[in-house]
C-alpha positions as CSV (number, residue, x, y, z in Angstrom):
1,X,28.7,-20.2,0.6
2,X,27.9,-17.8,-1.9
3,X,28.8,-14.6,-1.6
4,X,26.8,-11.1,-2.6
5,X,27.7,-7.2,-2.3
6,X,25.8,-4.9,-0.9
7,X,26.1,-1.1,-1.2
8,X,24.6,1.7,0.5
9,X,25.6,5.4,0.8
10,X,24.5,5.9,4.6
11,X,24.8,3.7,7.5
12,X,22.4,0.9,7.4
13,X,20.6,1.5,11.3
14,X,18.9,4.0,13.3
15,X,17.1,4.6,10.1
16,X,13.3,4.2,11.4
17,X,10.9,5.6,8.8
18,X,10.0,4.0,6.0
19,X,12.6,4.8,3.0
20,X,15.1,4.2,6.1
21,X,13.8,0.7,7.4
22,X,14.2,-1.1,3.8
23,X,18.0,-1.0,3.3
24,X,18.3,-2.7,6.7
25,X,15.5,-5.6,6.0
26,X,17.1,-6.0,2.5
27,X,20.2,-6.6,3.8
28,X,18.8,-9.0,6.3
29,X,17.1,-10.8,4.2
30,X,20.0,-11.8,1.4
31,X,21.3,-13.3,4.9
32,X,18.4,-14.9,5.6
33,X,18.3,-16.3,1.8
34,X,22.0,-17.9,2.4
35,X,24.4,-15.3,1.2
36,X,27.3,-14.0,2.7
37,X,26.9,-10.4,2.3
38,X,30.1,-7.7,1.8
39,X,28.8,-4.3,2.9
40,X,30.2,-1.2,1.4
41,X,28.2,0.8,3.2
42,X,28.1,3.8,5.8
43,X,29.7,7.4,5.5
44,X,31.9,7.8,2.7
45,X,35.1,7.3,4.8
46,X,33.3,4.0,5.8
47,X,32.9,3.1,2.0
48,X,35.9,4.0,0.5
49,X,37.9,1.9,3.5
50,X,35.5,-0.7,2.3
51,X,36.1,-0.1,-1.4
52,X,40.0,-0.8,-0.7
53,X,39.3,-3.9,1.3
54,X,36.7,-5.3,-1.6
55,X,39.8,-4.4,-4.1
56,X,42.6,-6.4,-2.1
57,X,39.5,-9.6,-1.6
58,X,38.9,-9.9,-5.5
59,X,42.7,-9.2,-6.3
60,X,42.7,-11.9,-3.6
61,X,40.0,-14.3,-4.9
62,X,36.5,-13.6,-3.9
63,X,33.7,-14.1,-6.3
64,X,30.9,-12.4,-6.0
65,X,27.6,-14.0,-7.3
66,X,26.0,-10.1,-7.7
67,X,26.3,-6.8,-6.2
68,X,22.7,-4.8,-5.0
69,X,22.2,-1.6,-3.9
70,X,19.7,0.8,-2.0
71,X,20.0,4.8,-3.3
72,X,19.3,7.5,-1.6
73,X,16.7,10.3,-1.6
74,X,19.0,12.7,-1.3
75,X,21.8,12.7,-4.3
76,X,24.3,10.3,-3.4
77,X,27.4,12.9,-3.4
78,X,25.3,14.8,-0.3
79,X,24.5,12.1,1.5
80,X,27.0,12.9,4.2
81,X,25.9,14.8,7.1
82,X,26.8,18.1,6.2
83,X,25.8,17.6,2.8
84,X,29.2,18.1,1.1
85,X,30.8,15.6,-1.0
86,X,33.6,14.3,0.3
87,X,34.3,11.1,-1.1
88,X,33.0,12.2,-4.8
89,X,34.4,9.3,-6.6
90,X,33.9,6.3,-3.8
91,X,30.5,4.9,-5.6
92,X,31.8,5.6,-8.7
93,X,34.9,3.6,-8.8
94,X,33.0,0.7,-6.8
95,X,30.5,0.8,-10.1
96,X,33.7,0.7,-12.0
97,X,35.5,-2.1,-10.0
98,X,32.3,-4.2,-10.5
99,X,32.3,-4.1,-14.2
100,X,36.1,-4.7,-14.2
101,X,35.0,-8.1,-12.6
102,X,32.1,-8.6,-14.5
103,X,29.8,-8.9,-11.2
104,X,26.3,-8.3,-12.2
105,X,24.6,-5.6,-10.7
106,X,21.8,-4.0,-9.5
107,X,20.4,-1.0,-7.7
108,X,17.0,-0.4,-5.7
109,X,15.6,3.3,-7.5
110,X,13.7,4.5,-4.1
111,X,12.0,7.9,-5.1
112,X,11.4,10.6,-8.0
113,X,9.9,13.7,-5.5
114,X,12.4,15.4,-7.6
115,X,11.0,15.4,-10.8
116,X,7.7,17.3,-9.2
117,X,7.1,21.1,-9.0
118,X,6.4,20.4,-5.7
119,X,10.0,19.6,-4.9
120,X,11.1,22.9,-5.9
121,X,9.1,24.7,-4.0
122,X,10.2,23.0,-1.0
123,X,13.7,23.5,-1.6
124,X,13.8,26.5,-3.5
125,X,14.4,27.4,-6.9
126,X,18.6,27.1,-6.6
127,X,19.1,24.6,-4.6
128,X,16.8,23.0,-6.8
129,X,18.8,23.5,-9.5
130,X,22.1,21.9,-8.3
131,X,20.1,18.6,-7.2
132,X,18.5,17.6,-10.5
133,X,21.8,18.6,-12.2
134,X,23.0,15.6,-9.6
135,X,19.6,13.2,-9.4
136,X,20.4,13.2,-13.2
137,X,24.1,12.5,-13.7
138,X,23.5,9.7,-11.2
139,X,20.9,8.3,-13.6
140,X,23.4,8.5,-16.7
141,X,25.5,6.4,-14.1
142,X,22.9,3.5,-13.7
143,X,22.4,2.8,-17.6
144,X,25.4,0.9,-16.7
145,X,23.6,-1.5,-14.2
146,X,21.9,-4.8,-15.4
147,X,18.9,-4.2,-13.2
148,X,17.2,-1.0,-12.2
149,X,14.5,-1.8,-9.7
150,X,11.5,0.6,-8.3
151,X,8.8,0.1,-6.4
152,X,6.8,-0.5,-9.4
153,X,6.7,-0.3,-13.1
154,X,4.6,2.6,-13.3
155,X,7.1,4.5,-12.2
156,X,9.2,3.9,-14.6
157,X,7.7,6.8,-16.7
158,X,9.2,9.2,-14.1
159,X,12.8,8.3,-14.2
160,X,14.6,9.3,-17.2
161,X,17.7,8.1,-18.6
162,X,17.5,4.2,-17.9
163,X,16.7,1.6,-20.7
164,X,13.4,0.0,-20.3
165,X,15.3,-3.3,-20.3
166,X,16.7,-3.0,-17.0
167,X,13.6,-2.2,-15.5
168,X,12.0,-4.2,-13.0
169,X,9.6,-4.2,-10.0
170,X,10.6,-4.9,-6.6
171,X,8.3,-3.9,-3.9
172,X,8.7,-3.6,-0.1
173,X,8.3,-6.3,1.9
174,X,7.0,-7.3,5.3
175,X,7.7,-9.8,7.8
176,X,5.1,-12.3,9.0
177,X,3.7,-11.9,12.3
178,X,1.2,-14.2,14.2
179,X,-1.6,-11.6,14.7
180,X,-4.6,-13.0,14.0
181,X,-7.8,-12.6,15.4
182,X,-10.9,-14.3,14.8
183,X,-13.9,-12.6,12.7
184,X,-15.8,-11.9,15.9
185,X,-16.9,-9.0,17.8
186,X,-16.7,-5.4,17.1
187,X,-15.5,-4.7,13.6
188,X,-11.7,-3.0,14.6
189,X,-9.4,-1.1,12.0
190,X,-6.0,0.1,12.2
191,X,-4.4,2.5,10.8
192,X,-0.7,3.4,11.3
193,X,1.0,6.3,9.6
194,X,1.1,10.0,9.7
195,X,-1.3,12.6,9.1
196,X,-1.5,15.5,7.6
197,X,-2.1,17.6,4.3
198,X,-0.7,14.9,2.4
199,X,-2.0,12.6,4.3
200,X,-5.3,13.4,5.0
201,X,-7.8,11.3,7.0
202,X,-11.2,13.2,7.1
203,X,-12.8,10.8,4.9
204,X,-12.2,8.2,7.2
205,X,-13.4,9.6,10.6
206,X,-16.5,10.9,8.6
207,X,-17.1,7.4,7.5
208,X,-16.4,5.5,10.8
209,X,-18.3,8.2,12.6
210,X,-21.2,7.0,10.6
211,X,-21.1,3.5,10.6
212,X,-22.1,1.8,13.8
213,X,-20.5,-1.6,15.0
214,X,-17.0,0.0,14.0
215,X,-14.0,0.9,16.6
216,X,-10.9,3.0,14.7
217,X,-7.2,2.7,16.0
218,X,-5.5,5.6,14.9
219,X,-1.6,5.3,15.6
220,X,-0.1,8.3,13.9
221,X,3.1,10.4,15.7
222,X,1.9,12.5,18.1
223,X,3.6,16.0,17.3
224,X,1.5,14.9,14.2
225,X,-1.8,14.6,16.0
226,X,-1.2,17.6,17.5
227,X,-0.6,19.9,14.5
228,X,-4.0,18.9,13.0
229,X,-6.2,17.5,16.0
230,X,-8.4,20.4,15.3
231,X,-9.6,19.4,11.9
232,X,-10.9,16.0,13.2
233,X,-13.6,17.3,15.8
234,X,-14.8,13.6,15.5
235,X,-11.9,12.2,18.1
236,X,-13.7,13.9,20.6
237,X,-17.3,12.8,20.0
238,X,-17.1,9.7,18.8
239,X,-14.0,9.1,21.7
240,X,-16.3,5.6,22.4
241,X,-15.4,4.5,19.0
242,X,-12.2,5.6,17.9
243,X,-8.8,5.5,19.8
244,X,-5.8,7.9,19.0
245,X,-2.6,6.1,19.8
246,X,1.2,7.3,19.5
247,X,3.4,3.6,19.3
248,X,5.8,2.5,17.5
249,X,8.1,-0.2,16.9
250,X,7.2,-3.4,19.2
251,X,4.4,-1.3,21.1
252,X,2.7,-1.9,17.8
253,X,2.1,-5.6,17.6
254,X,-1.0,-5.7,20.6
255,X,-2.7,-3.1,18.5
256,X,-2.5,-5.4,15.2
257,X,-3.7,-8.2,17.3
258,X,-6.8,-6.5,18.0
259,X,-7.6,-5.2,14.5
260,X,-9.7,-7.1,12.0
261,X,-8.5,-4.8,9.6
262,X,-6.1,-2.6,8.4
263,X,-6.3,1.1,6.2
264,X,-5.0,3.0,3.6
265,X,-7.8,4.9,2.7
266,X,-5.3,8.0,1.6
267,X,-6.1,10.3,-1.0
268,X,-5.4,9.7,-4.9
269,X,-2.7,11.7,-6.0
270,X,0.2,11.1,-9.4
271,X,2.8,10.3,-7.1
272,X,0.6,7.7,-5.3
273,X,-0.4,6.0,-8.5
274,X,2.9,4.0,-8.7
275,X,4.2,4.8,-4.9
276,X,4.1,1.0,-2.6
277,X,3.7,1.6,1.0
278,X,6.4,0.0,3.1
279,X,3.1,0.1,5.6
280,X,1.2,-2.1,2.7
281,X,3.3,-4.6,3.0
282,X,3.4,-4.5,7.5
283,X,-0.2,-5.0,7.0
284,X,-0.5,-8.0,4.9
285,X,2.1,-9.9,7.3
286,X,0.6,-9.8,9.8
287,X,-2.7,-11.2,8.1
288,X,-4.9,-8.1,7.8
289,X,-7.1,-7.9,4.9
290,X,-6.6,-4.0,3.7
291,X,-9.2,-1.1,2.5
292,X,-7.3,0.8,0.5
293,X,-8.1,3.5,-2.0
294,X,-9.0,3.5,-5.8
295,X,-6.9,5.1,-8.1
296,X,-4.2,4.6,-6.0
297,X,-0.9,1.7,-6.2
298,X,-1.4,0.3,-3.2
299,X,-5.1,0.1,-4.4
300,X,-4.5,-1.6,-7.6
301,X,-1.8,-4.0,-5.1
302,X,-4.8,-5.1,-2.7
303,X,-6.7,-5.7,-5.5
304,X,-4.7,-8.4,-7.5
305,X,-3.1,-10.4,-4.2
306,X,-6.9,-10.1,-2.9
307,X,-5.2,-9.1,0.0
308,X,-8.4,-6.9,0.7
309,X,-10.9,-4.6,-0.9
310,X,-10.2,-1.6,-3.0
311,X,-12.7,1.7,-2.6
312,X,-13.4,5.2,-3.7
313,X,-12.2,8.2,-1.9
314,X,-14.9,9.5,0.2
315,X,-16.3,8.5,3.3
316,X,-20.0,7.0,1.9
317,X,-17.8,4.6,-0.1
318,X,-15.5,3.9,3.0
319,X,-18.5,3.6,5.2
320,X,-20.4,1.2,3.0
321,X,-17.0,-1.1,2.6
322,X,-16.7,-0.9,6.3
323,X,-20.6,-2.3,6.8
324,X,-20.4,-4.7,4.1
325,X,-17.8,-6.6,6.3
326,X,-19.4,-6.2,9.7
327,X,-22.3,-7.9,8.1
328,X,-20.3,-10.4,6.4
329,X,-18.1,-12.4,8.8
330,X,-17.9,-15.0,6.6
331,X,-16.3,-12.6,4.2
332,X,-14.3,-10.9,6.4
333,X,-12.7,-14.8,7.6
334,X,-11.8,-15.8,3.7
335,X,-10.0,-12.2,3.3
336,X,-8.0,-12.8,6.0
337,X,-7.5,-16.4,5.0
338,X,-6.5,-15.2,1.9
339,X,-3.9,-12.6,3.4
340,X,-2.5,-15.2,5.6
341,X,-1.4,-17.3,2.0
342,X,-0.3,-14.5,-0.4
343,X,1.6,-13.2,2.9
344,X,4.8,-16.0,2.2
345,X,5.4,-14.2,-1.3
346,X,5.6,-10.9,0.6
347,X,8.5,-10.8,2.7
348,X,11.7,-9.4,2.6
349,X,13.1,-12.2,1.9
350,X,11.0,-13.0,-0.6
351,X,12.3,-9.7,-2.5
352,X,16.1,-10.9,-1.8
353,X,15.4,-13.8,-3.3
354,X,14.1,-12.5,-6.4
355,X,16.9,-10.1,-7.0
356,X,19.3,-13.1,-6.6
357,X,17.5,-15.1,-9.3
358,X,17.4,-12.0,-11.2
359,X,20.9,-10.7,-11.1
360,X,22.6,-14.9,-10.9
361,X,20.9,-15.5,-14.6
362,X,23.2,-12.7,-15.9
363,X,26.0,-14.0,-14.6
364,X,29.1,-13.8,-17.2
């Protein structure tokens, strides 16, 4: 059976948000593609007791066809819970025992918050300091991997250090779900995610609001909801039309089977030009046709799978894409026809599989 690594500096469960769910479904999913998978993953006593059993198996025997691994957010020497660095040299030397063995190797690049002003205002100006020092010495450290992935090429620009060689795209994926509806009745969205100032949503209510035929799900945390419920008077007088929900996790999939459609009508913003939605990739398995926003990745994404239709920010431009496809069930049935076959590229282990053709071609 062949046999792959994989590495992560935190325990692979209990991570439920986005950044935290893809580790777990990567790992899964190299399974599910017919590897055996070696974890050196977990708290950095976890690792290194991990490290020393992966030393005594290859002194031992074991091939490995590749090694993969998911980074943090968080510099990987503070990823422990009280932030100190323990185990300084555990991920290190498992880097180092790799080459010695001549396992190719790559590493999943999750996030570059860092390199924006905004990051240092949230974690102040010293602290600040310290971490980039880190986020930067860890990228000296991967111009020694063959593959540096991201969740696109565009952000590439953003991460310094690495070789444009070992650059490539790997995307979230999603897992396929049997939620299809048929093109009839009143025109339903969904959206799922949180809201706030980053992610604002006033654009949207204005624009369902004003566009008759057309019932909103909006499933967002609910100490989320509550911090901004103010700003979106529309909840309350258009309560006939549009449905605040708090689920999560398996309390999700009835709402899916109701919607027609499903949103990412966010605001344009740098970080969102090469960012790609974990929830992107949700939607198109379970067959929704998306409406997501110009000038943003996720846009540019729904656009070449025509996995939906891309619009302007602004709620005319949302309204008018909305009433295009409640007037055009025929249209409405070949998007979702269409999500329903780019869908089988789109899945997690459609992503483990591409990293294993990937990193097996540079096999020594």
């Amino acid at each position: 059976m062949p046999t792959m690594l994989f590495h992560a500096p935190y325990p692979l469960r209990g991570r439920d948000t986005g950044s935290g769910v893809r580790p777990a479904k990567m790992r899964d999913a190299f399974e599910d593609a017919g590897y055996d998978v070696v974890e050196v993953t977990g708290r950095g006593r976890e690792r290194a007791a991990a490290l020393h059993r992966l030393r005594r198996a290859l002194r031992d025997g074991l091939e490995l066809d590749f090694a993969y691994g998911e980074n943090s957010t968080m510099p990987t020497l503070l990823t422990e819970p009280h932030h100190l660095p323990t185990h300084p040299v555990v991920d290190l030397s498992l880097l180092r025992l790799l080459r010695r063995h001549e396992v190719p190797t790559g590493m999943f690049y999750r996030d570059v918050y860092w390199r924006f002003p905004a990051y240092r205002e949230d974690v102040g100006s010293l602290i600040a300091v310290g971490t980039t020092t880190l986020y930067t010495a860890e990228l000296v450290a991967y111009r020694g991997l063959d593959r540096v992935y991201l969740p696109s090429e565009k952000m590439a620009s953003f991460v310094p250090w690495i070789r444009e060689e070992q650059v490539s795209a790997l995307p979230p994926g999603g897992a396929i779900h049997d939620s299809r509806r048929d093109e009839h009745g009143e025109l339903t969205l969904l959206y799922v995610g949180n809201v706030s100032e980053y992610y604002r949503m006033h654009h949207l209510f204005e624009a369902v609001t004003a566009t008759d035929g057309v019932r909103l799900i909006f499933c967002t945390p609910e100490e989320a909801w509550s911090a901004v419920r103010d700003e979106y008077p529309q909840a309350e007088t258009c309560a006939d039309r549009i449905e605040i929900v708090h689920a999560r996790g398996p309390e999700l999939l009835p709402l899916f089977r109701r919607a027609h459609l499903c949103l990412l009508t966010v605001e344009p913003a740098t970080y969102r030009d090469f960012a790609a939605p974990v929830k992107l990739f949700e939607y198109i398995g379970h067959g929704k046709p998306v409406i997501a926003t110009s000038g943003t990745h996720a846009g540019d994404l729904v656009e070449s799978l025509g996995a939906g239709r891309r619009v302007d920010y602004g709620a005319e431009a949302i309204s008018g894409a909305l009433a295009a496809l409640r007037d055009d069930r025929t249209a409405l049935r070949d998007l979702t026809d269409r999500v329903c076959t780019v869908r089988e590229q789109q899945t997690w282990t459609a992503r483990a599989e591409q990293v294993a053709a990937d990193l097996s071609a540079l096999s020594r």
